[in-house]
ZAMARGU-4260 file (C-alpha; in steps of 0.2 Angstrom, whole numbers, plus 5000, padded with zeros to 4 digits):
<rodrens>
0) 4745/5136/5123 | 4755/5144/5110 | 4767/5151/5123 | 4770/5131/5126 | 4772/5127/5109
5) 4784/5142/5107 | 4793/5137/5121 | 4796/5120/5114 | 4800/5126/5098 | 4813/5136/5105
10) 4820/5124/5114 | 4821/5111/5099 | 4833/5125/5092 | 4844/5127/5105 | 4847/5107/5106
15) 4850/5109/5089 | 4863/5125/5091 | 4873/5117/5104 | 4874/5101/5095 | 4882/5109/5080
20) 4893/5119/5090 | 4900/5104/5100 | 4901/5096/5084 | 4912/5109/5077 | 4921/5111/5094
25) 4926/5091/5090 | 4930/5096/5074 | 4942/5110/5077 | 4949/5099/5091 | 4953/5084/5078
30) 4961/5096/5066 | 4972/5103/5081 | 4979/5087/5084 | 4983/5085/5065 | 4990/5103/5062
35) 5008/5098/5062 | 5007/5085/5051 | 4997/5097/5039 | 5010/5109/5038 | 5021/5093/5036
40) 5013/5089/5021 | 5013/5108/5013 | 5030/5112/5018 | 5037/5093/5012 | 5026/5084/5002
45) 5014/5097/4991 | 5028/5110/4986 | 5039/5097/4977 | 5025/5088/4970 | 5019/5102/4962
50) 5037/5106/4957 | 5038/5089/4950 | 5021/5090/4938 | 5029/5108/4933 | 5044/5104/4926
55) 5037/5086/4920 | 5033/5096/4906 | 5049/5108/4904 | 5065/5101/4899 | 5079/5107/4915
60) 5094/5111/4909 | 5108/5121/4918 | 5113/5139/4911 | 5126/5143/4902 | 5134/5153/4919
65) 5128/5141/4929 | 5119/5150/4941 | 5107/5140/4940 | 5091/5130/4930 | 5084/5134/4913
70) 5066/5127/4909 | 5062/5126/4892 | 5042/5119/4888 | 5040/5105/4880 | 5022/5101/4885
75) 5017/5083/4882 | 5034/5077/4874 | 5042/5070/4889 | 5024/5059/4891 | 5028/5052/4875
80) 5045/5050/4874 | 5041/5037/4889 | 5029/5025/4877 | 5038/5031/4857 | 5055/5033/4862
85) 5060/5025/4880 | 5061/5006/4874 | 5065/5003/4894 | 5051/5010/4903 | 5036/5004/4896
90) 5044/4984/4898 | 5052/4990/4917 | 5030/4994/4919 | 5022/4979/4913 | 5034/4966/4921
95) 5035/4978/4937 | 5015/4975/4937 | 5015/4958/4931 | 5024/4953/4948 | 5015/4966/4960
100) 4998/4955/4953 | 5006/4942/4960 | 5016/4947/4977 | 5003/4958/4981 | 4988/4944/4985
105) 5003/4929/4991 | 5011/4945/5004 | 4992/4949/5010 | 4988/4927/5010 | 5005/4924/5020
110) 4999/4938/5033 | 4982/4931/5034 | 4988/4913/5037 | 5001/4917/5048 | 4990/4928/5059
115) 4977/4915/5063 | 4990/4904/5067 | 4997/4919/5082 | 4978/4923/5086 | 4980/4905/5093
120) 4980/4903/5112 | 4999/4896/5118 | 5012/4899/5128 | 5025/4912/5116 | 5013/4918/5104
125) 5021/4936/5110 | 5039/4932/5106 | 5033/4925/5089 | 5022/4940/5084 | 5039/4951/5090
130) 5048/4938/5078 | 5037/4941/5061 | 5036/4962/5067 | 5055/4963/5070 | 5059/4964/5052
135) 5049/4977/5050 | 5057/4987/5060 | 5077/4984/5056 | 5076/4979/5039 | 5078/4996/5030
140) 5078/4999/5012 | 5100/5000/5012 | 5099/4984/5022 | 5089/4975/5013 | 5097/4978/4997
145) 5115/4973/5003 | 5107/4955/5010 | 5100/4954/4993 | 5116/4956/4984 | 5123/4943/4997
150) 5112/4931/4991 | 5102/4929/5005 | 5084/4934/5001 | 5082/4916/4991 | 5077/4899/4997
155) 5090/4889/4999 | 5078/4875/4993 | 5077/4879/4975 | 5096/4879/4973 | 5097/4861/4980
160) 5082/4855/4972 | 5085/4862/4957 | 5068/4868/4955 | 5071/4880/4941 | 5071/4868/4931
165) 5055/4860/4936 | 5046/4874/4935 | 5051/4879/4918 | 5044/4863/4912 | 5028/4863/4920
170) 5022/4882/4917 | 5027/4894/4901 | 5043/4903/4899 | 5034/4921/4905 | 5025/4914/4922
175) 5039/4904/4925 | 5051/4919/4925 | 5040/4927/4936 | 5039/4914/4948 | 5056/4910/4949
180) 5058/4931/4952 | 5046/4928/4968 | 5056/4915/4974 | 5072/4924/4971 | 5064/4936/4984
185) 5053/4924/4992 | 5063/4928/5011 | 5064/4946/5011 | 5043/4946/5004 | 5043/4936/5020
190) 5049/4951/5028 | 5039/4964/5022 | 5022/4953/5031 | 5024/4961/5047 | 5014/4976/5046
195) 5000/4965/5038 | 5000/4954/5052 | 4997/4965/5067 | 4984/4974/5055 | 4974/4954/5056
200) 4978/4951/5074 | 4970/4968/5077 | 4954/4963/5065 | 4952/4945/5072 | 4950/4958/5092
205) 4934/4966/5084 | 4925/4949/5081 | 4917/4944/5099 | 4920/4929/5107 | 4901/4927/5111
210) 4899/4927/5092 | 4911/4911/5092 | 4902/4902/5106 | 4884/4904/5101 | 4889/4898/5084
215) 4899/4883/5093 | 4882/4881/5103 | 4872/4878/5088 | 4884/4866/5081 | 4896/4878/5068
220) 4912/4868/5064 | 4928/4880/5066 | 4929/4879/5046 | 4913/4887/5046 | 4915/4899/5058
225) 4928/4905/5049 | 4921/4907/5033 | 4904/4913/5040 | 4911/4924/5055 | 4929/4929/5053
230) 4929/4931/5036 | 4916/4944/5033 | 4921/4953/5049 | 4942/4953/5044 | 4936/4958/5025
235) 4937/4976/5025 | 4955/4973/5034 | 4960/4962/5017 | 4957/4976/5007 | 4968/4987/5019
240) 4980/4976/5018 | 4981/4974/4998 | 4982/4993/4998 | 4995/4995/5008 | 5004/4980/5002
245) 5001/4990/4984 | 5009/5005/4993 | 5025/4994/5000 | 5028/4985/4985 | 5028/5003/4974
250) 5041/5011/4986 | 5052/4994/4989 | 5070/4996/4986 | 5070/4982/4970 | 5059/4993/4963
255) 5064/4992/4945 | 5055/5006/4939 | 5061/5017/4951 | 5078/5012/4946 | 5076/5018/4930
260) 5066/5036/4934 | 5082/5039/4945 | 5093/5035/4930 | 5085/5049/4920 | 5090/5060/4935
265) 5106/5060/4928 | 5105/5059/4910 | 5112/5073/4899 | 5099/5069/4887 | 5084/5068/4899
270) 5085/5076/4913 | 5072/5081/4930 | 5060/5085/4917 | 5058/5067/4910 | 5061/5060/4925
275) 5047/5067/4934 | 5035/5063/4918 | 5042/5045/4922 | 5036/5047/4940 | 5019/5055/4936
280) 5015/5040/4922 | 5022/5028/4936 | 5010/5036/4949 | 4996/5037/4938 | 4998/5015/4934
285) 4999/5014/4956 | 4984/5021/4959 | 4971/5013/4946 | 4970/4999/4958 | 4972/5008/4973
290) 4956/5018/4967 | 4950/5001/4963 | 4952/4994/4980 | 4945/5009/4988 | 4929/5009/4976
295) 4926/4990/4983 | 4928/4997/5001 | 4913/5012/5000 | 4904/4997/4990 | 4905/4986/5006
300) 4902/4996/5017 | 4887/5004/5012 | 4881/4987/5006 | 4884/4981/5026 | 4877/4995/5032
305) 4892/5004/5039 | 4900/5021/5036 | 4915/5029/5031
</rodrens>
C-alpha cells in the first residue's frame, strides 16, 4: 500500500516537472521570437537614453581643439533653469497639456463613434474603414506639417461662418483659445483616428453575437445593448486607446514642446545638456497619466476577474 502511495506521489511530481519545463520551453520560445527586437531596443533605444539622463546633468560644450565634447557637472541646475529661468518651457507645458486634455478624449470619442458606424452591416464598409486607416499610413510627420502650413488642416466652416467670433463670446478668452486651436487642427486630428479605429472594430469582434441575440430575446433595446454589452466589453480597449492617443499626441509633429527642447539643441547658451533635462521633465509630465491609465486597467481587470 505504501509502494501505491509512493508511486502516486511520484507521479504527482513528475506531472508537475514536465509542466514547469514545457512552461519554461514556452518561455524561451516567446523570448526567441522577441530577441531581435531586444537587441533593437539596447543597441537603439537604452544607450542614448542613458546618454541623455547623463549629460542632463552636465553642461556639453566643445573643446577648445575641437576634438570633441567637454562635460562639465552641473547637477540639478539645468532642472531648474527649466521652472526659475526658462520663461518658455513651463507656458509651452501647461498649454501643451491644456490641449492634450482635451484632443485626447474627442480623438479616442471620434474613433469610437466612427467605428460603430463601420461595425455596421453594408455594402463598402471595407473601402471606408481603408478610407479612415489610409491616412495613417501616408500622412507622415513632414507631410503633415507642410498641409499644415498650406492651411489645409482647418475647417473651412469656421472661416465662412465666422465662428471665432461666436465662440469667443460664448466661453472665456483661455478655453476659447483652446478651442479655436482644436479647430485649427480639427482635420489632421481626424487623421490621426485611424489606428484607434481598427483597435474598436477589433474590440466590438470579441463581444459574441449570441450575447446580442439573447439580449434582443429578452427584450434589450439596441441602446441598452450597448451600454450594458458593448460598453463594458470595449472598455479596456478605451483605455488603450487613450494611451495610445497620449503617446501620438506627445510625439506629433505640432508638438510645441518638442519645438522648443530642439531649440536648446542649438543654443550656445544651453546646449544637449539642457535640452535633454528639457526632455527628461517633459517625459516625466507624459507618463503620470499614462501611469494613471495603466493603474485603472490592473484596477479593472482584477475587479472583472481577468488577468494581465
Amino acid at each position: 500500500m505504501s509502494r501505491m502511495n509512493m508511486g502516486s506521489v511520484m507521479t504527482k511530481e513528475d506531472h508537475a516537472r514536465q509542466k514547469r519545463l514545457q512552461s519554461f520551453k514556452d518561455a524561451l520560445r516567446g523570448y526567441l521570437f522577441l530577441l531581435p527586437w531586444m537587441l533593437g531596443i539596447v543597441m537603439f533605444v537604452a544607450y542614448p537614453l542613458i546618454y541623455s539622463f547623463f549629460i542632463s546633468f552636465q553642461k556639453v560644450g566643445v573643446k577648445n581643439d575641437g576634438s570633441g565634447l567637454k562635460y562639465d557637472f552641473v547637477g540639478m541646475d539645468n532642472y531648474k533653469h527649466a521652472f526659475v529661468v526658462d520663461n518658455v518651457f513651463p507656458v509651452e507645458m501647461f498649454l501643451f497639456m491644456r490641449e492634450v486634455m482635451l484632443v485626447v478624449p474627442i480623438t479616442v470619442l471620434f474613433a469610437l463613434l466612427i467605428s460603430i458606424l463601420l461595425n455596421q452591416k453594408f455594402k463598402g464598409r471595407m473601402l471606408f474603414r481603408a478610407v479612415f486607416f489610409l491616412p495613417v499610413i501616408f500622412a507622415s510627420g513632414q507631410v503633415l506639417l507642410e498641409l499644415f502650413n498650406q492651411g489645409q488642416g482647418t475647417l473651412p466652416l469656421v472661416e465662412r461662418y465666422n465662428l471665432a467670433d461666436v465662440i469667443y463670446d460664448v466661453l472665456p478668452i483661455t478655453a476659447a483659445g483652446t478651442v479655436m486651436d482644436l479647430l485649427g487642427k480639427f482635420v489632421i486630428i481626424l487623421w490621426f483616428s485611424g489606428v484607434q479605429i481598427i483597435l474598436f472594430l477589433a474590440a466590438f469582434q470579441t463581444v459574441p453575437r449570441t450575447t446580442y441575440e439573447a439580449a434582443q430575446i429578452d427584450g434589450a433595446t439596441p441602446w441598452e445593448s450597448f451600454w450594458k454589452i458593448t460598453f463594458p466589453a470595449i472598455s479596456p480597449f478605451i483605455i488603450l486607446n487613450l494611451i495610445y492617443t497620449l503617446v501620438e499626441q506627445s510625439s506629433n509633429p505640432f508638438n510645441p514642446v518638442l519645438s522648443h527642447i530642439l531649440k536648446n539643441t542649438t543654443d550656445a547658451n544651453t546646449g544637449y545638456g539642457y535640452a535633454s533635462a528639457l526632455g527628461w521633465i517633459y517625459f516625466a509630465f507624459m507618463m503620470l497619466p499614462i501611469l494613471v491609465l495603466v493603474f485603472i486597467a490592473r484596477r479593472q481587470s482584477k475587479r472583472t476577474g481577468v488577468t494581465r
